[in-house]
C-alpha positions as CSV (number, residue, x, y, z in Angstrom):
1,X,-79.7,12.4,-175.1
2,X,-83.6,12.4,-174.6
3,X,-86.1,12.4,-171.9
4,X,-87.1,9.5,-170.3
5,X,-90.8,10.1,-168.9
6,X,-93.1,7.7,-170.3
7,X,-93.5,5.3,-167.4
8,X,-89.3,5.6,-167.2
9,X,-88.5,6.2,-163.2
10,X,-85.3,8.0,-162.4
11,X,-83.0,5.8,-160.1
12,X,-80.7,8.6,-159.4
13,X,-76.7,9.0,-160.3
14,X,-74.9,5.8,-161.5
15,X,-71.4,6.4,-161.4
16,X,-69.6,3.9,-164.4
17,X,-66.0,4.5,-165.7
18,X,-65.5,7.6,-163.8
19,X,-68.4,9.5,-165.1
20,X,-71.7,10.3,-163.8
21,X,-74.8,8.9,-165.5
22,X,-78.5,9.5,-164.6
23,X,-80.8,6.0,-164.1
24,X,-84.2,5.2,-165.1
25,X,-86.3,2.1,-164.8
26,X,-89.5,0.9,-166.1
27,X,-91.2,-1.9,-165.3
28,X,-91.3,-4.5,-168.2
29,X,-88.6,-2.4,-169.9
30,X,-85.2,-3.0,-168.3
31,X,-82.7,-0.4,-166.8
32,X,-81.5,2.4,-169.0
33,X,-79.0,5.2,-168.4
34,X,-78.4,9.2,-170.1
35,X,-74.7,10.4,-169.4
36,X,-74.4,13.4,-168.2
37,X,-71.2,16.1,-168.9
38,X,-70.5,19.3,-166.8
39,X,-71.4,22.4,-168.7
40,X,-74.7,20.5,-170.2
41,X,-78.3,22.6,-169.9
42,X,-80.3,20.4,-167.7
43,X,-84.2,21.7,-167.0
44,X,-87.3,19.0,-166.0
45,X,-90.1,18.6,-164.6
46,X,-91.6,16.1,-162.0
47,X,-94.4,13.9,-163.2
48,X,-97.2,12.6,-161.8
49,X,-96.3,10.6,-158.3
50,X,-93.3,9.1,-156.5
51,X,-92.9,5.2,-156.7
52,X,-91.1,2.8,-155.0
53,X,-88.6,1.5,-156.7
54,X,-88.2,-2.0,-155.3
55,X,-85.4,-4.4,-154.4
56,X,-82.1,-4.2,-156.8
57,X,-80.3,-7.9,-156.1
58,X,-78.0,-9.8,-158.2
59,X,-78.4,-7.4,-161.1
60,X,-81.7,-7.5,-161.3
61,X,-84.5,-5.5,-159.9
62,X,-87.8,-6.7,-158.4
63,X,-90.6,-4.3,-158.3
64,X,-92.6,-3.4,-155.2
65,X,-95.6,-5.4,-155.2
66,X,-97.9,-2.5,-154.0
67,X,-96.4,0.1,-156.1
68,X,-96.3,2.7,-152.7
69,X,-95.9,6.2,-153.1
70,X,-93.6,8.1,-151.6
71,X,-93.3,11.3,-150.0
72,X,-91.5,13.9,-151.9
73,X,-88.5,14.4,-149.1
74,X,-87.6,11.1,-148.4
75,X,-84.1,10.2,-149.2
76,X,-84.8,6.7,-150.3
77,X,-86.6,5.3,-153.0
78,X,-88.2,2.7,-151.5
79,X,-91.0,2.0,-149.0
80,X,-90.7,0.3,-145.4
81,X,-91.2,-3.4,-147.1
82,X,-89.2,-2.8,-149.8
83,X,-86.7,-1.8,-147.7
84,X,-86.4,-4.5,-145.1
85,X,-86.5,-6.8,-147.9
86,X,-83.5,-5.2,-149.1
87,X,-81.9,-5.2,-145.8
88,X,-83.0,-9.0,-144.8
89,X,-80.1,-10.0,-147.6
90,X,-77.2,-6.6,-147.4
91,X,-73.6,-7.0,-146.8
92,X,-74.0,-3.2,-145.5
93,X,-76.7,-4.5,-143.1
94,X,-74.4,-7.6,-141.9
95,X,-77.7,-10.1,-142.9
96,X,-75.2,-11.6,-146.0
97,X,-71.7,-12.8,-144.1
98,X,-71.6,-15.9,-146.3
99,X,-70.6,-13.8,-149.8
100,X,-67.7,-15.5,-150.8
101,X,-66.3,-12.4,-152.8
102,X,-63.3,-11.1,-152.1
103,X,-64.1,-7.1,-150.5
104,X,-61.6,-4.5,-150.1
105,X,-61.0,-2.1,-147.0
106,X,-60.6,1.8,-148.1
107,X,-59.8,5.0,-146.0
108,X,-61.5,7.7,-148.0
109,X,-61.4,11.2,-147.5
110,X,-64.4,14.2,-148.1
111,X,-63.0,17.1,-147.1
112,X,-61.1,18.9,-143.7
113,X,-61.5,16.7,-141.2
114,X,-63.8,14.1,-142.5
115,X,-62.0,11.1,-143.4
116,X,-64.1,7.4,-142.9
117,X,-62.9,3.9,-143.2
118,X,-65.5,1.0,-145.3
119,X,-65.3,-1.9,-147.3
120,X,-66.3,-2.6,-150.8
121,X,-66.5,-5.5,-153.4
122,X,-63.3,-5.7,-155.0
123,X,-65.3,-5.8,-158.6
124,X,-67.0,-2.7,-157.8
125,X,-63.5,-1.3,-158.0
126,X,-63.8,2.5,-157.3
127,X,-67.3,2.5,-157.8
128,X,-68.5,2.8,-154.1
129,X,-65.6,5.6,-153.6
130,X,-67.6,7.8,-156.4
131,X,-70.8,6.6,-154.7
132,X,-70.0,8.2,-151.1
133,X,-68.0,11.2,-153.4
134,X,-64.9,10.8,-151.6
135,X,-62.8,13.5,-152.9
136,X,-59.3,11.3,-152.2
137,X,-58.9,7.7,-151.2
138,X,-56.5,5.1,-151.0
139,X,-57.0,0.6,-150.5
140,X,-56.3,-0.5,-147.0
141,X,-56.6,-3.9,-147.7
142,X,-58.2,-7.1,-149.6
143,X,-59.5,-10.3,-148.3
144,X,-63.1,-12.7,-147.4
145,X,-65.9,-10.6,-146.5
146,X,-65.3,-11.0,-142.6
147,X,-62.0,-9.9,-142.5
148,X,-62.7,-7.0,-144.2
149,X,-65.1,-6.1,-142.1
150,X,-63.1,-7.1,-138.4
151,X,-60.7,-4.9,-140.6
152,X,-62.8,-2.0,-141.0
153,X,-63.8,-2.0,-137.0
154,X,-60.5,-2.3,-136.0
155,X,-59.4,1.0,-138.0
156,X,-62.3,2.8,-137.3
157,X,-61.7,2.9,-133.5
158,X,-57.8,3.3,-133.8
159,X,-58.2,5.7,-136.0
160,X,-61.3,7.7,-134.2
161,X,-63.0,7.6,-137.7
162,X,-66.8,7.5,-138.0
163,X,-68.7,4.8,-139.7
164,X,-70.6,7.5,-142.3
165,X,-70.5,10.8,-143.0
166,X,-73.5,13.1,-144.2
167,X,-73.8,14.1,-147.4
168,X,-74.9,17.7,-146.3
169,X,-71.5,18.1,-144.6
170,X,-69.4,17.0,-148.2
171,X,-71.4,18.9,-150.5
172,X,-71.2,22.5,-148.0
173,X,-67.2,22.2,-148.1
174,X,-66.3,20.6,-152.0
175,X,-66.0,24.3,-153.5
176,X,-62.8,25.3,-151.0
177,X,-60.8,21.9,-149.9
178,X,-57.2,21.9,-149.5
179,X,-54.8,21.3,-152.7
180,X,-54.1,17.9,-154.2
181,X,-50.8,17.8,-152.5
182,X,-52.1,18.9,-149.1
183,X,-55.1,16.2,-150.1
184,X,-52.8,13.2,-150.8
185,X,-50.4,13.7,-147.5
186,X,-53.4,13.6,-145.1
187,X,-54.6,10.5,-146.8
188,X,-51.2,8.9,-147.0
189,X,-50.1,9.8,-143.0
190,X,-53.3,8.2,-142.3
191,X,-53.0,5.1,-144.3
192,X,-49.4,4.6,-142.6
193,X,-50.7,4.6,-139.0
194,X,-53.4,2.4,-140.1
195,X,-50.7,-0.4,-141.2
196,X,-48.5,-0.3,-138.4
197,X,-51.3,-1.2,-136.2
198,X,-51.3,-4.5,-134.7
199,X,-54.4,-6.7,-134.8
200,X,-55.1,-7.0,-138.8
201,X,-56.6,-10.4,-139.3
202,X,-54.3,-13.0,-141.1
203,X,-56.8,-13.5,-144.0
204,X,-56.3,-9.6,-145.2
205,X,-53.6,-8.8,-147.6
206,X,-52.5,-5.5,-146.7
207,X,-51.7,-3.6,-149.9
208,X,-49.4,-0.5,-150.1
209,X,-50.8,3.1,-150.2
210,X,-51.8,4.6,-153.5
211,X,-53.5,7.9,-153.5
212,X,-56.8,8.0,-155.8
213,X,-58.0,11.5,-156.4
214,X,-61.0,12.2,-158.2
215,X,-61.0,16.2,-158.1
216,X,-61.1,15.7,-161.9
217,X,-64.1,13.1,-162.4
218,X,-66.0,15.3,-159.6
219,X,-65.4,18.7,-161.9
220,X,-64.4,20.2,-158.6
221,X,-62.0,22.8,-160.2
222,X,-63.8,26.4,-160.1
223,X,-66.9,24.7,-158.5
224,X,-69.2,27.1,-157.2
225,X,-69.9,27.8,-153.8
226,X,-73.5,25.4,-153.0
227,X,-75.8,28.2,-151.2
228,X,-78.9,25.8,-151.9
229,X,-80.4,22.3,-152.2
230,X,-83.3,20.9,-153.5
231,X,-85.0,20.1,-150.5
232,X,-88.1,18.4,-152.4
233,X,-89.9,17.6,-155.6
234,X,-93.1,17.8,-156.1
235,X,-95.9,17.2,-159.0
236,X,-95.0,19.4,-162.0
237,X,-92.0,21.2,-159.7
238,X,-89.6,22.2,-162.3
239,X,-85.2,22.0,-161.9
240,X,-83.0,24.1,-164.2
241,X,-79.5,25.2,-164.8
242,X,-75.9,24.2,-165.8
243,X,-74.3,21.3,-164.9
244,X,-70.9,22.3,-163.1
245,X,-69.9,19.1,-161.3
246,X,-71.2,16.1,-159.4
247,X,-69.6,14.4,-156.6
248,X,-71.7,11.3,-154.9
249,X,-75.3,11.4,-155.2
250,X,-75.1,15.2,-156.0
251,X,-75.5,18.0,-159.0
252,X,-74.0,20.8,-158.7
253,X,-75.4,23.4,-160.9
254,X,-73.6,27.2,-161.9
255,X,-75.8,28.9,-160.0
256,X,-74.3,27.8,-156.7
257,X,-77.7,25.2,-156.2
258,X,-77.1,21.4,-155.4
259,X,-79.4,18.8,-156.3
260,X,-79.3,15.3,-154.2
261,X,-80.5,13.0,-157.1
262,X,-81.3,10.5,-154.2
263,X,-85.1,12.9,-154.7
264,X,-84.8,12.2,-158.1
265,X,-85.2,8.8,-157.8
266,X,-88.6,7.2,-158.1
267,X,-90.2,10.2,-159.7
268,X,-90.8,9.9,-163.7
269,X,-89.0,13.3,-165.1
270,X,-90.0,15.0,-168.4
271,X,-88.5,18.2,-170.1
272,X,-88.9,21.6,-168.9
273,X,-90.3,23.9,-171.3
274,X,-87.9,26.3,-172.6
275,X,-87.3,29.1,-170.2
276,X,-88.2,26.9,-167.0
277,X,-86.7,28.4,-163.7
278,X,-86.4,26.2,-160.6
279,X,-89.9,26.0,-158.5
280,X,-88.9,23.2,-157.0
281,X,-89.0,23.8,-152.6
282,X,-85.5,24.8,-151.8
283,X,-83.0,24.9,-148.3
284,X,-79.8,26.5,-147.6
285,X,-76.5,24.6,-147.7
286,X,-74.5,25.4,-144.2
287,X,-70.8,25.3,-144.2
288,X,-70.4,22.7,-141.5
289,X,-68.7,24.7,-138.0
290,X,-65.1,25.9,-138.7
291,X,-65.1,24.3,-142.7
292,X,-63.0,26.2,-145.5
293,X,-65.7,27.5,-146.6
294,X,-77.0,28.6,-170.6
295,X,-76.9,26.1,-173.8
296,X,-79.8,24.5,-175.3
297,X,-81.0,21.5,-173.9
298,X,-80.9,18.2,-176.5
299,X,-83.1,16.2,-173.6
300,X,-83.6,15.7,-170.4
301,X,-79.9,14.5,-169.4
């Protein structure tokens, strides 16, 4: 694999077949991508400043106009316009009812008491469930967009789940989460009570419940416990250590550290030079209250 600086932006974690993947854009030169495979060396450096990364829509991505910078800590990639651009045409934002793809209704689960309800595209397949890092999951439903999501409300509030859940909360409680078994009963009690609830809209299929688990794709066996997080990147901040597992939009390294590759994204990243330590700024990861609680480098991912 090699490094992608050059005027290559990251774009964070793609998630394709199961496996994680790191993202780059340049302007003029497409979309790219560098698998990456737990046990793997990773060390870079941040270069130069962090760029918007535009509008992605219909496979295609628009740059911003402006090219704005960003600020190191952000957790998006894009600026304010950018953003409302993206939101002004968003299933997620409700401002696109009228896509006429069929979308399916999950219940996915993240760890002890954290279980949410959402909707995806049915040709994203799992895609969105390795997104969000949902440990265990299982489909609700299928049907038009807006049945989907009357579905999703409806379970939400019988079910007294939430509509998101942060990604500091996963990551703090993915070394120490029940067994498989224990995993898959939780997910399957739930996803009984949710069919024998009354009110499902007509236009929704209800499907029988099939437990997804993706300990495996996640390399959540033996993970270490995350004690820190890359809270920001700055220019010439360095990242380095062994990839152990990645779950969602985060990089679990051997040393216990976590990076959200949501900071990533934006920056252009270059190699480390050999024997580069992390300088990036760094926080604690906290356990949520009451949770469970080197080989050489071929390029950059």
């Amino acid at each position: 694999m090699t490094a992608a600086a050059g005027g290559w932006q990251c774009t964070g974690i793609r998630w394709s077949a199961g496996r994680p993947a790191i993202g780059w854009y340049r302007p003029g030169g497409g979309e790219r991508s560098s698998s990456l495979s737990y046990g793997q060396r990773l060390a870079f450096v941040a270069v130069g400043r962090r760029h918007c990364l535009g509008v992605w829509r219909a496979g295609k991505r628009t740059p911003c106009p402006a090219a704005r910078t960003l600020p190191g800590r952000a957790g998006s990639a894009q600026c304010p316009e950018c953003a409302r651009l993206d939101r002004s045409f968003s299933v997620a934002a409700d401002t696109h009812a009228a896509d006429p793809r069929p979308y399916r209704v999950y219940l996915a689960w993240f760890g002890p008491g954290m279980v949410k309800v959402g909707i995806t595209a049915e040709e994203r397949g799992a895609a969105r469930l390795l997104e969000q890092g949902a440990v265990t999951w299982a489909w609700l439903g299928r049907g038009p967009l807006m049945a989907a999501r009357r579905t999703e409300e409806l379970l939400r509030a019988a079910l007294g789940v939430p509509d998101r859940i942060a990604y500091a909360r996963k990551r703090a409680v993915r070394a120490g989460l029940p067994s498989e078994a224990e995993r898959a009963r939780e997910v399957a009690e739930l996803h009984t009570r949710a069919a024998g609830l009354e009110g499902w809209p007509e236009s929704l299929e209800r499907l029988g419940c099939a437990v997804t688990d993706h300990a495996g794709a996640f390399g959540l066996a033996g993970l270490p416990v995350p004690g820190r997080v890359v809270a920001e990147l700055l220019p010439g901040a360095a990242v380095a250590g062994v990839l152990a597992g990645a779950a969602g939009p985060d990089l679990h390294l051997a040393d216990g550290m976590v990076v959200d590759t949501r900071l990533l994204a934006g920056w252009e990243l270059a190699a480390a030079p050999a024997g580069a330590v992390t300088d990036a700024p760094l926080a604690a990861v906290t356990p949520p209250v009451g949770a469970a609680g080197p080989e050489g480098q071929e390029g950059l991912f």
